[in-house]
PDB file of N, CA, C and O in Angstrom:
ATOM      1  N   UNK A   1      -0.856 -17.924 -13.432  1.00  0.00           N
ATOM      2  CA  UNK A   1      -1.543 -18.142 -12.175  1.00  0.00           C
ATOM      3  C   UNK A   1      -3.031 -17.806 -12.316  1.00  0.00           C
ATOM      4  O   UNK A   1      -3.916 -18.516 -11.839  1.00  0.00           O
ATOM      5  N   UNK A   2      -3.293 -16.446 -13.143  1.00  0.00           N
ATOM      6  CA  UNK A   2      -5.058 -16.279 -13.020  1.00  0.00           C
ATOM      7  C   UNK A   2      -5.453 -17.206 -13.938  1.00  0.00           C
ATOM      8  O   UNK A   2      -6.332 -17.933 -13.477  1.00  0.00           O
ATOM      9  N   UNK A   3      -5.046 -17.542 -15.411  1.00  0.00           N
ATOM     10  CA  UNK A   3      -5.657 -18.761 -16.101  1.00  0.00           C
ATOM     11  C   UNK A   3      -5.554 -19.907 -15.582  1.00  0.00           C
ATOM     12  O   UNK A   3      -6.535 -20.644 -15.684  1.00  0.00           O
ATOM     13  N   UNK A   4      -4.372 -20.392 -14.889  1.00  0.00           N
ATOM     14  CA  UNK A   4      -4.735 -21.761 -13.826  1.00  0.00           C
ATOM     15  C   UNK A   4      -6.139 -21.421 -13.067  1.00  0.00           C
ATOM     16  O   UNK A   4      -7.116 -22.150 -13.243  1.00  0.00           O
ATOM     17  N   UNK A   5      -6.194 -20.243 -12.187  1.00  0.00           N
ATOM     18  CA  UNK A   5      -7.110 -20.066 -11.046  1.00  0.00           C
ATOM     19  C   UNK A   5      -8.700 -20.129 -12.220  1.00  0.00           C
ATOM     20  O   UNK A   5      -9.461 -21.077 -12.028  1.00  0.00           O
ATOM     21  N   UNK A   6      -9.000 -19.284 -13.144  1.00  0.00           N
ATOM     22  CA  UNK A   6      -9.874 -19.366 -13.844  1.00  0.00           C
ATOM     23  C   UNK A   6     -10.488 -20.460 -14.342  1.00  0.00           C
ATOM     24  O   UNK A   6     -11.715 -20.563 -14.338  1.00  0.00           O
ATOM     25  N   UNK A   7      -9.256 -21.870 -15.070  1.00  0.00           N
ATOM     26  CA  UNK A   7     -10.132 -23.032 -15.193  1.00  0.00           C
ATOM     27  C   UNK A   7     -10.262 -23.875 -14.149  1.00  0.00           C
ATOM     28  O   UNK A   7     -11.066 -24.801 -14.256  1.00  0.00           O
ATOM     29  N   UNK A   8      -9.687 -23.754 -13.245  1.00  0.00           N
ATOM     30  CA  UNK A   8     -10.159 -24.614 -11.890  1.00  0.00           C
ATOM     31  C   UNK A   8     -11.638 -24.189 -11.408  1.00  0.00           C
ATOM     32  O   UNK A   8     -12.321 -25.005 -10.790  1.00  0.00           O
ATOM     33  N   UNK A   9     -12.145 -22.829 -11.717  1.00  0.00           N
ATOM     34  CA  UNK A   9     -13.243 -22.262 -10.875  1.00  0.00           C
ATOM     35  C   UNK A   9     -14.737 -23.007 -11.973  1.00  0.00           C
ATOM     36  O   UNK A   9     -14.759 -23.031 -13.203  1.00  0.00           O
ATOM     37  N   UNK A  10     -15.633 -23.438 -11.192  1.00  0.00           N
ATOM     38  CA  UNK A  10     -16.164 -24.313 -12.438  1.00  0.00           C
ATOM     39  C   UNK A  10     -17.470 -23.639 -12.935  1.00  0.00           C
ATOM     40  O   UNK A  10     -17.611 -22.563 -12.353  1.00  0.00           O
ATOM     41  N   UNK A  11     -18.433 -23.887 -13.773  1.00  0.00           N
ATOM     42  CA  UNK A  11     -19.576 -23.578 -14.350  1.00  0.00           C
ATOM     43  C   UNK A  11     -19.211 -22.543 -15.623  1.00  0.00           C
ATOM     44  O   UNK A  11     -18.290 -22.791 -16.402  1.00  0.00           O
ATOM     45  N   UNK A  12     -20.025 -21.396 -15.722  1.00  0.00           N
ATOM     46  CA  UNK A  12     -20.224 -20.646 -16.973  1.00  0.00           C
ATOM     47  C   UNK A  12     -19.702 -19.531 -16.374  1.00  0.00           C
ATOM     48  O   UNK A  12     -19.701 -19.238 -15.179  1.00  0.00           O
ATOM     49  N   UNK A  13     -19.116 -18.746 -17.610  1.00  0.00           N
ATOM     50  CA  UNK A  13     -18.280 -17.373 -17.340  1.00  0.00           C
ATOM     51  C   UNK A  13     -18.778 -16.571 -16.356  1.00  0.00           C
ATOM     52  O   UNK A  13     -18.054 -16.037 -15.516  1.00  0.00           O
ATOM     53  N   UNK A  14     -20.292 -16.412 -16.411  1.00  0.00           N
ATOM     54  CA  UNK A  14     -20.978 -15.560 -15.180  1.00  0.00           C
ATOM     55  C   UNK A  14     -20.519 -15.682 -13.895  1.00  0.00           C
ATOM     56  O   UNK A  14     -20.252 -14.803 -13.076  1.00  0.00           O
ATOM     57  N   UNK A  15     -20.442 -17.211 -13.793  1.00  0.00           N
ATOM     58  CA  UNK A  15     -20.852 -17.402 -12.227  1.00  0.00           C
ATOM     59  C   UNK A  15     -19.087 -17.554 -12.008  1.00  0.00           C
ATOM     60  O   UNK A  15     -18.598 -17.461 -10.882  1.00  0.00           O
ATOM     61  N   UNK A  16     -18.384 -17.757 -13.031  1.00  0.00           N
ATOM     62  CA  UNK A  16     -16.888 -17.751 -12.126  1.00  0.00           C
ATOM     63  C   UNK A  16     -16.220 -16.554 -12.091  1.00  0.00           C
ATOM     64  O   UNK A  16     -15.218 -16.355 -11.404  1.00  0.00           O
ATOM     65  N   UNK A  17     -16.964 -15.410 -13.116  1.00  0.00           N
ATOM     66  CA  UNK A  17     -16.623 -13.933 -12.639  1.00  0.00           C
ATOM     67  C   UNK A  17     -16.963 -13.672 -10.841  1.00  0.00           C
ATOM     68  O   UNK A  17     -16.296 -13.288  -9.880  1.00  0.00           O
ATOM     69  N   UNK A  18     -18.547 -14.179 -11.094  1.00  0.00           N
ATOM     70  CA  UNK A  18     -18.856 -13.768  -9.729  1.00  0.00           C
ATOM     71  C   UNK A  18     -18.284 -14.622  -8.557  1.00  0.00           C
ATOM     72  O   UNK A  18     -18.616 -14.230  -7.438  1.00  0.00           O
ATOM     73  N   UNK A  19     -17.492 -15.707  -8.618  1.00  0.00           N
ATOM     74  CA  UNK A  19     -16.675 -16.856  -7.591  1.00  0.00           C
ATOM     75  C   UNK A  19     -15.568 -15.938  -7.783  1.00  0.00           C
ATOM     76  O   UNK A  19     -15.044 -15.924  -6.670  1.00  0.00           O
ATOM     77  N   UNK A  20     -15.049 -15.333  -8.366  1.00  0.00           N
ATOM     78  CA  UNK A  20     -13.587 -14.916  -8.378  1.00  0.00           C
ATOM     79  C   UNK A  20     -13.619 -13.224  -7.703  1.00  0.00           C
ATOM     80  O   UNK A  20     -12.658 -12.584  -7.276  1.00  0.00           O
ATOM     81  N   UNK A  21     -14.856 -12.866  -7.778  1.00  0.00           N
ATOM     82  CA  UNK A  21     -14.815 -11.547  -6.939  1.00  0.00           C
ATOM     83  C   UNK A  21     -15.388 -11.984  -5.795  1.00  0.00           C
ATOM     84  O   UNK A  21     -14.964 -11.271  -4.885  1.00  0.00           O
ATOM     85  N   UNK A  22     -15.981 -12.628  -5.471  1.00  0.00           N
ATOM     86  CA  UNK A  22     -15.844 -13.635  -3.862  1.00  0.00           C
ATOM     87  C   UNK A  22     -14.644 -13.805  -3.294  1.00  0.00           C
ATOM     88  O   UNK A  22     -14.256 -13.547  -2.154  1.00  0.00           O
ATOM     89  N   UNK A  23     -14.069 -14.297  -4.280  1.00  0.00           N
ATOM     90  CA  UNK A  23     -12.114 -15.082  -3.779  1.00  0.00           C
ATOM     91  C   UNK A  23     -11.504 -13.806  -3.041  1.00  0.00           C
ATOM     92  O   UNK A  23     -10.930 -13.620  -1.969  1.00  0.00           O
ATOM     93  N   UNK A  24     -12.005 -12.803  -4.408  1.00  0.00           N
ATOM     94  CA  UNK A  24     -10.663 -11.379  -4.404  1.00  0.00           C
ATOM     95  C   UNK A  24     -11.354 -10.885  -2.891  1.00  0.00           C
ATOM     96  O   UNK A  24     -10.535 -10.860  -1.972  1.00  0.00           O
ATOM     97  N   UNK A  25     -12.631 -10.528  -2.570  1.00  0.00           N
ATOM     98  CA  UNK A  25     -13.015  -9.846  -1.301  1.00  0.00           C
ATOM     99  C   UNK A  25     -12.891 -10.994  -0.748  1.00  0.00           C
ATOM    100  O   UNK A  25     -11.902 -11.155  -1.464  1.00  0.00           O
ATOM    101  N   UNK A  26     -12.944 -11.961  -0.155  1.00  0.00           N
ATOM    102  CA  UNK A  26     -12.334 -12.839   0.828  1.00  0.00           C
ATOM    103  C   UNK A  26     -10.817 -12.727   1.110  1.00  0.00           C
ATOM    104  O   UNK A  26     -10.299 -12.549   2.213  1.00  0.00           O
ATOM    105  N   UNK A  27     -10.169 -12.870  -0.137  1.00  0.00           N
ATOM    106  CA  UNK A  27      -8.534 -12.618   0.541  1.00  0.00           C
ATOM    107  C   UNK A  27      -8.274 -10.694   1.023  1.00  0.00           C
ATOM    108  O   UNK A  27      -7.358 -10.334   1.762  1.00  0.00           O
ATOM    109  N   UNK A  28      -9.095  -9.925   0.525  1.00  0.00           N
ATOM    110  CA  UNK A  28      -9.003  -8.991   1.210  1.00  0.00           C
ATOM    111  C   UNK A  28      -9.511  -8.477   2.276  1.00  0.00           C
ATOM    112  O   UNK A  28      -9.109  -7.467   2.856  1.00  0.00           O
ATOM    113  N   UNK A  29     -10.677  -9.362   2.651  1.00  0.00           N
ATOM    114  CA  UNK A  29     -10.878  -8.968   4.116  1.00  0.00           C
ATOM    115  C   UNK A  29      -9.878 -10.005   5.249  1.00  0.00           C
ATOM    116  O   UNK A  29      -9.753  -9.733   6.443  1.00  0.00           O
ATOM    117  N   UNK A  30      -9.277 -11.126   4.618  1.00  0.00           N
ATOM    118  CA  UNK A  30      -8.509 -11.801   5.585  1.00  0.00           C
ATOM    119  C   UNK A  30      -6.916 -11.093   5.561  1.00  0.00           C
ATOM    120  O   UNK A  30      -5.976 -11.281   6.333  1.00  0.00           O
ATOM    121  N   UNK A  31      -7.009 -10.346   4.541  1.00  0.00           N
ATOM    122  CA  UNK A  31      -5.192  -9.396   4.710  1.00  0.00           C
ATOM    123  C   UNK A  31      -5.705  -7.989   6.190  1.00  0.00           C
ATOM    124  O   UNK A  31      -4.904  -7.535   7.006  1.00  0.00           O
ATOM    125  N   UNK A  32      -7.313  -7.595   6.090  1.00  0.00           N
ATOM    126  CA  UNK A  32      -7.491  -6.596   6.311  1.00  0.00           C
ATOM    127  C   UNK A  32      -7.632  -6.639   8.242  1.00  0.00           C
ATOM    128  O   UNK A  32      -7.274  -5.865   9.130  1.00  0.00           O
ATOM    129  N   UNK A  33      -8.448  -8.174   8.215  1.00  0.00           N
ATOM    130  CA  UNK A  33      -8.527  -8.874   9.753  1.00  0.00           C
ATOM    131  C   UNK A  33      -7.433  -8.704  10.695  1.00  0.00           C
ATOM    132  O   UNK A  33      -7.263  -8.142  11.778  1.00  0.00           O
ATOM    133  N   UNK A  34      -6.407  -9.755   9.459  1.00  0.00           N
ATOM    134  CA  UNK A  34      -5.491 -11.083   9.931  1.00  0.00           C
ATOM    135  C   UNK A  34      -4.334 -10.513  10.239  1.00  0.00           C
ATOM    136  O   UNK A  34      -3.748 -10.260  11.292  1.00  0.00           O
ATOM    137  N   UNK A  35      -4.017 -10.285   8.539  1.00  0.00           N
ATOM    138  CA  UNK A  35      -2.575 -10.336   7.927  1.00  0.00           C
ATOM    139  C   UNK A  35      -1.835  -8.695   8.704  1.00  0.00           C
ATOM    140  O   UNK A  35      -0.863  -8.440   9.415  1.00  0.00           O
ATOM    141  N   UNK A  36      -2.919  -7.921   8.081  1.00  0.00           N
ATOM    142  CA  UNK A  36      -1.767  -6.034   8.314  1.00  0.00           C
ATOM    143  C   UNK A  36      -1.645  -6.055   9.980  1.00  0.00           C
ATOM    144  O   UNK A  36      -0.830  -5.320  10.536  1.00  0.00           O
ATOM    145  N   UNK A  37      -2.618  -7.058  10.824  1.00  0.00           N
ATOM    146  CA  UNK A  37      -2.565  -6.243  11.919  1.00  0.00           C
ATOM    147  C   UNK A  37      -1.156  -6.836  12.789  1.00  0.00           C
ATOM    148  O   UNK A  37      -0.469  -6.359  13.691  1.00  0.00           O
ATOM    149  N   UNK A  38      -1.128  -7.971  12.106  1.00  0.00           N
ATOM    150  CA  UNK A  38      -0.241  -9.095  12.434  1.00  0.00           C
ATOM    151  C   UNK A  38       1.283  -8.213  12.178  1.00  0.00           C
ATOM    152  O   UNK A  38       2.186  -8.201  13.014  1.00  0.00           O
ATOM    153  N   UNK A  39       1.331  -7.595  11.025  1.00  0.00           N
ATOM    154  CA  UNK A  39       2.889  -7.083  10.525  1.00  0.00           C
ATOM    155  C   UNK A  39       2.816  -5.761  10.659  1.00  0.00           C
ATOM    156  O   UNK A  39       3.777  -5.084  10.295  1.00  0.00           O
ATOM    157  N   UNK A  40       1.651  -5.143  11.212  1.00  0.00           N
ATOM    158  CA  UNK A  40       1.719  -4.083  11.647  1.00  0.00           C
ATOM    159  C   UNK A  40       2.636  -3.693  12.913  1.00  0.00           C
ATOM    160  O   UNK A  40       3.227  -2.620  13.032  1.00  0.00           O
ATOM    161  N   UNK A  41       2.649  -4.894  13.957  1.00  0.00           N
ATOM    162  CA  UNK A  41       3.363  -5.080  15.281  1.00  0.00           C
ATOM    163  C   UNK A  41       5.442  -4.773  14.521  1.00  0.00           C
ATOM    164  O   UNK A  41       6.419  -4.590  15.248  1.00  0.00           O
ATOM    165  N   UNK A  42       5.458  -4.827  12.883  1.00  0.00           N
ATOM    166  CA  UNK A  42       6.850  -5.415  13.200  1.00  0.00           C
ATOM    167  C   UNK A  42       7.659  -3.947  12.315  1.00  0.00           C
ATOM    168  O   UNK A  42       8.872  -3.753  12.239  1.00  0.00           O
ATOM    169  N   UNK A  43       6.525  -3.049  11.714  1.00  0.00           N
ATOM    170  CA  UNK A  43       6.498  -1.826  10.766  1.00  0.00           C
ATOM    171  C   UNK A  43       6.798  -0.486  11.819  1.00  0.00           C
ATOM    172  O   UNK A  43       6.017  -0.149  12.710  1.00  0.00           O
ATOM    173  N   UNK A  44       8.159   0.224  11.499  1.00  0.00           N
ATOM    174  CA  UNK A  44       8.943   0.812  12.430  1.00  0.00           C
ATOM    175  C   UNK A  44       7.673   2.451  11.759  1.00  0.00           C
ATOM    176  O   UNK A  44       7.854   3.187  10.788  1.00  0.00           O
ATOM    177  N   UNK A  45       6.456   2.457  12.840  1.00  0.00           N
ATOM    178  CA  UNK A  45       5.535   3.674  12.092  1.00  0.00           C
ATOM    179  C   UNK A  45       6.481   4.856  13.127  1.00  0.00           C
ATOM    180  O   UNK A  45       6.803   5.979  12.739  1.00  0.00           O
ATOM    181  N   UNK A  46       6.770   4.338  14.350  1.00  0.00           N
ATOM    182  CA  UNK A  46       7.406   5.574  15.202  1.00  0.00           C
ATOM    183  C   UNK A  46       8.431   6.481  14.663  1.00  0.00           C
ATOM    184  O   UNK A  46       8.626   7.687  14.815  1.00  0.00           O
ATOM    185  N   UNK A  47       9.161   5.366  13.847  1.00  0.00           N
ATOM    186  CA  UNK A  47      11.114   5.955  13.366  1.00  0.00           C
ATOM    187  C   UNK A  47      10.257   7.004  11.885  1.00  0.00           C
ATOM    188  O   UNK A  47       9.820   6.517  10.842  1.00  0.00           O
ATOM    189  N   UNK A  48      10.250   8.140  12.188  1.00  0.00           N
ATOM    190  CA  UNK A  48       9.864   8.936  10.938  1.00  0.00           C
ATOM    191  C   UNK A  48      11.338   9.729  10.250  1.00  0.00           C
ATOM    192  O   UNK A  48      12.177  10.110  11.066  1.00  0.00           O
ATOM    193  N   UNK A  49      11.535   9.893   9.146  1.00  0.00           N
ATOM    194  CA  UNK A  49      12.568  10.104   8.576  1.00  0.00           C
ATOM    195  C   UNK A  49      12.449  11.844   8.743  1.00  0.00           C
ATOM    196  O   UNK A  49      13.489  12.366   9.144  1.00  0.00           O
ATOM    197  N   UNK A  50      11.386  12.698   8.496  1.00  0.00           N
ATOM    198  CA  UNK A  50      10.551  14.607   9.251  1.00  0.00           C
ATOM    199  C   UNK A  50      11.352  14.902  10.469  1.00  0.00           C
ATOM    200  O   UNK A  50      10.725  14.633  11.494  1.00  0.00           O
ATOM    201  N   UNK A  51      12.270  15.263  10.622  1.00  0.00           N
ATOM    202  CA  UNK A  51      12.226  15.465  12.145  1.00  0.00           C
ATOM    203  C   UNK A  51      12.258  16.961  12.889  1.00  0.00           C
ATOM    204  O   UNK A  51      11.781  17.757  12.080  1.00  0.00           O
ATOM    205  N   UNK A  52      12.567  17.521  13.893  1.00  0.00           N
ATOM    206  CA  UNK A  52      12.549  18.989  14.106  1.00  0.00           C
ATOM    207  C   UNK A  52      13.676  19.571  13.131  1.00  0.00           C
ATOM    208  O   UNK A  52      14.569  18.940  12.565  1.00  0.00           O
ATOM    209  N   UNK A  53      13.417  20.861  13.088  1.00  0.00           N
ATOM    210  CA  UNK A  53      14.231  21.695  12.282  1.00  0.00           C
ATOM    211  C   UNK A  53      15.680  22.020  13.317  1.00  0.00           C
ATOM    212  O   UNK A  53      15.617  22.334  14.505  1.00  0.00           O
ATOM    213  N   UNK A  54      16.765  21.874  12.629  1.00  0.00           N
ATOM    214  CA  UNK A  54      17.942  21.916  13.609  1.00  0.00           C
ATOM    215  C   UNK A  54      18.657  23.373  13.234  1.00  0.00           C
ATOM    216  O   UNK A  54      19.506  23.854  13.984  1.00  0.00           O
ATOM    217  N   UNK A  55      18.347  23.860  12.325  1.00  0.00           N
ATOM    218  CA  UNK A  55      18.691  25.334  11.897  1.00  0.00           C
ATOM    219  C   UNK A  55      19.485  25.194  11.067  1.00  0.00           C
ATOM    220  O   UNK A  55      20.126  26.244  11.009  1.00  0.00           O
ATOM    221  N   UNK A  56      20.004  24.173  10.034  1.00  0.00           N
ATOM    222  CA  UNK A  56      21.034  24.277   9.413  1.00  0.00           C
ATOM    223  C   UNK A  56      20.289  23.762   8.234  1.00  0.00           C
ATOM    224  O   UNK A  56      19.110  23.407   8.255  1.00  0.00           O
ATOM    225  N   UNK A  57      21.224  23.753   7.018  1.00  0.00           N
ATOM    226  CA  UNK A  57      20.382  23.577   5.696  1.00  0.00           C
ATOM    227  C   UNK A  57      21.362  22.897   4.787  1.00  0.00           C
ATOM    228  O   UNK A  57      22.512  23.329   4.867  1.00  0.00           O
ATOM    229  N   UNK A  58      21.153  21.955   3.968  1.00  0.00           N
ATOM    230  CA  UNK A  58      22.475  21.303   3.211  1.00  0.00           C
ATOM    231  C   UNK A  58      22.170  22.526   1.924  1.00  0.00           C
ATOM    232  O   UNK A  58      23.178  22.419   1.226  1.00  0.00           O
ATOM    233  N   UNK A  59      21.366  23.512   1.350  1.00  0.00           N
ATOM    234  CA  UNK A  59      21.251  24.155   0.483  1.00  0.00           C
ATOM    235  C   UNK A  59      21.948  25.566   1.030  1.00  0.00           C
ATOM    236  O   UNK A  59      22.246  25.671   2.220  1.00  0.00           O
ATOM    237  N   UNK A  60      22.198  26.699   0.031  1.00  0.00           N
ATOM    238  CA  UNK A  60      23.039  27.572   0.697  1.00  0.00           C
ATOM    239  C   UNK A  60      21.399  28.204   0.829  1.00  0.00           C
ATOM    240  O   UNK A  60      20.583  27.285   0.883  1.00  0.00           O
ATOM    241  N   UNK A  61      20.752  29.653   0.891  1.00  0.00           N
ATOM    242  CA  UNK A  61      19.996  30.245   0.922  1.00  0.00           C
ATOM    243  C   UNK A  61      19.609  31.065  -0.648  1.00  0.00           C
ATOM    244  O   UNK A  61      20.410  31.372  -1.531  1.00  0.00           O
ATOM    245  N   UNK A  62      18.418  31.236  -0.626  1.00  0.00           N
ATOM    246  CA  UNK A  62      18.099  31.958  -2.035  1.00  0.00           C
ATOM    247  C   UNK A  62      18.898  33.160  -1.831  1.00  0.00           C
ATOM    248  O   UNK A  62      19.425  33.463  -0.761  1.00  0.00           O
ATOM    249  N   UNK A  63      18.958  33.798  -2.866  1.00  0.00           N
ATOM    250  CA  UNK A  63      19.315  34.987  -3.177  1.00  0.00           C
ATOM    251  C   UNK A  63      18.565  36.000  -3.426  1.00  0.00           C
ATOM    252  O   UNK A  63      17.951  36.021  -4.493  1.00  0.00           O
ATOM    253  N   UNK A  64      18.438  37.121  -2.451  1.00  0.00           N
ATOM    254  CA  UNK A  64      17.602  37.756  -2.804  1.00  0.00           C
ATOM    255  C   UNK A  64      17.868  38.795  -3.796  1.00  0.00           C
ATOM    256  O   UNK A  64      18.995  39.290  -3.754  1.00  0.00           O
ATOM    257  N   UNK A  65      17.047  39.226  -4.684  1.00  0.00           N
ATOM    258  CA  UNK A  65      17.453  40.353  -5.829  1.00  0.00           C
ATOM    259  C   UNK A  65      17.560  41.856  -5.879  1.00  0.00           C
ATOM    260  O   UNK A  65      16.626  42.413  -5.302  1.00  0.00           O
ATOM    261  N   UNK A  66      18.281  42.500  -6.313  1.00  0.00           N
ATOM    262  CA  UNK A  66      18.579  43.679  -5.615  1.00  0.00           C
ATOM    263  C   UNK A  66      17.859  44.571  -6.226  1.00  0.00           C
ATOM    264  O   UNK A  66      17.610  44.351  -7.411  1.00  0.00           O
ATOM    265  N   UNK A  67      17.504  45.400  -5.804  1.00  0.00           N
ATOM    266  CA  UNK A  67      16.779  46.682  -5.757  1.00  0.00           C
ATOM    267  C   UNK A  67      17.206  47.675  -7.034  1.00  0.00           C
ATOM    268  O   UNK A  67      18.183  48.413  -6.911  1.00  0.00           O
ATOM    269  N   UNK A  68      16.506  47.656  -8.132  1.00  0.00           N
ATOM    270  CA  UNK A  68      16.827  48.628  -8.872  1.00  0.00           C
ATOM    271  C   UNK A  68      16.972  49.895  -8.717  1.00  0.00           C
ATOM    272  O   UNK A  68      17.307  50.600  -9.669  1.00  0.00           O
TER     273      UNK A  68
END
């Protein structure tokens, strides 16, 4: 895909470095506009997996060491 995209872009190595970091900041300001805010509506940010502490622990407790 980038060597397809590379000989399609035309003139001398310079100027299609500099057309291809055009491309790359163009498609990233249109993901940054367009795209995240768009699938941002569908990304569950509320449902957090953290929740309050319920007092119980799937681990038993450390052990503390005894007193010589």
């Amino acid at each position: 895909m980038y060597a397809a995209l590379w000989r399609a872009l035309p003139g001398p190595v310079v100027l299609r470095a500099v057309l291809l970091l055009a491309l790359l900041a163009a498609v990233v300001a249109v993901c940054f506009e367009w795209l995240f805010p768009l699938v941002a509506s569908w990304l569950p940010y509320d449902e957090t997996t953290v929740g309050t502490d319920t007092g119980g622990s799937a681990l038993p407790p450390f052990p503390t060491p005894e007193p010589l």
